[in-house]
N, C-alpha and C positions, 0 to 999 in steps of 0.2 A: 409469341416471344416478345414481340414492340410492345404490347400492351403492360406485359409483367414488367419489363425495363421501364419503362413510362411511369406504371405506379410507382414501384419504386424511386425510382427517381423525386415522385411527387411528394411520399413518405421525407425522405432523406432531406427532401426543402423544409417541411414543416417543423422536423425534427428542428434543425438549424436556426429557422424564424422562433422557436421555442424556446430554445438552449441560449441565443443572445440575449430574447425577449426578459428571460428574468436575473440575467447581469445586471441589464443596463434598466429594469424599469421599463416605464412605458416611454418614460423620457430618451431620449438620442444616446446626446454623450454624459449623462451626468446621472450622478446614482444618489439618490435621498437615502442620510446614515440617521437622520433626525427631524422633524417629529416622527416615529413610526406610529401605521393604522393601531385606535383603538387607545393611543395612551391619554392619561387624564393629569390635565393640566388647571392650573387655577386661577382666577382673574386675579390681575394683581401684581402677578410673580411672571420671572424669564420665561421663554418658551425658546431653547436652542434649536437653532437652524443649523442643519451642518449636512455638506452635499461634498460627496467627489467627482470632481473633473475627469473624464478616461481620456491618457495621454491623444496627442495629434494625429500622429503612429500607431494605432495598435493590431496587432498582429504581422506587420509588414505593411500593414497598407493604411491609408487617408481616406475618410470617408466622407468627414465633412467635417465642421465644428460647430460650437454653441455659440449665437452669436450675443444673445442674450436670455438674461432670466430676470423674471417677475415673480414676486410672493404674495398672495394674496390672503386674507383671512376671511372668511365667508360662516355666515350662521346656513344650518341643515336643518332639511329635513328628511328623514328616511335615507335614500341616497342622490339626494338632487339638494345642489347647493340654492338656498332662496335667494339670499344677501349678502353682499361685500361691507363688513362691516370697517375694514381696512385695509391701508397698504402696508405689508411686511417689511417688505423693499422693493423699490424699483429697478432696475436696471445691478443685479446683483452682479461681482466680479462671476465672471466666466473665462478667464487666462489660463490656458492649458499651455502644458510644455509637449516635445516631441516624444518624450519615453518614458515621462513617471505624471504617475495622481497626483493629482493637486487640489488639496481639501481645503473648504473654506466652511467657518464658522461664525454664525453672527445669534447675538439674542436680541430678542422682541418680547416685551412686556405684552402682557395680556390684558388688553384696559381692566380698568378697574369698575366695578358692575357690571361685567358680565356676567349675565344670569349664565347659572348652570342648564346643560344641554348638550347636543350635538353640534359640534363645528367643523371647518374644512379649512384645511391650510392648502391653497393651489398654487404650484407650479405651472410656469407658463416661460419652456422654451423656443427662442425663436434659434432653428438651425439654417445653417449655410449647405447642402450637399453640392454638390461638381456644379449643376447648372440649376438649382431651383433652393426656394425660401421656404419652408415651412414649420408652422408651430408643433410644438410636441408638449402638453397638458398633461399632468397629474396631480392627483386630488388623494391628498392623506387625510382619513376621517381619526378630528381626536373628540375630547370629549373634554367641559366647562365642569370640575366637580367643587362643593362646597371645602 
């Protein structure tokens, strides 16, 4: 009977690490609405950035917050970024309120010759939780088309 309650138990965690895992991305508190995997963009032209904040509060409780965000654009290969060929932004706003999303938007030109190919735009957040720092990485693969 421990053992049945135990697994279960173990199921009902996983389920949970699951069920938030793809709200929120791999990222903590912030959810990429733009560039999505796979889309194709042109050297030359904008490439929208747009991310939402998940309020201070959610669900009742404080988990932590974003303390910042980095954008990176990186040339690919297969699924391993080789090269940073730029900075997107640095130190992106990351200001959340206590009860509502707060979406921010920014464009980035796509230099001009870039060859067509595979590329990677990476997020890189640093979170705050109750008593420790850590980064939270994702990596949206687009694509350079003529």
């Amino acid at each position: 009977m421990v053992s049945y309650v135990f697994i279960l138990s173990l199921l009902l965690a996983v389920l949970v690490q699951i069920t938030h895992a793809s709200v929120f991305s791999q990222l903590q508190f912030i959810k990429i609405e733009s560039p999505y995997a796979g889309q194709d963009i042109k050297a030359g032209q904008p490439l929208v950035i747009k991310y939402v904040m998940q309020p201070l509060v959610f669900e009742g409780t404080s988990m932590g917050k974003a303390l910042s965000l980095d954008i990176n654009f990186h040339a690919r290969t297969g699924n391993q970024k080789t090269q940073q060929l730029g900075i997107i932004h640095k130190s992106c706003p990351v200001a959340a309120q206590d009860d509502k999303y707060v979406t921010y938007t920014k464009q980035w030109v796509v230099p001009v010759g870039t060859a067509p190919g595979s590329y990677a735009v990476d997020f890189n957040e640093l979170v705050q939780f109750r008593r420790s720092q850590v980064t939270a990485t994702e990596t949206v693969n687009v694509n350079v088309v003529d």
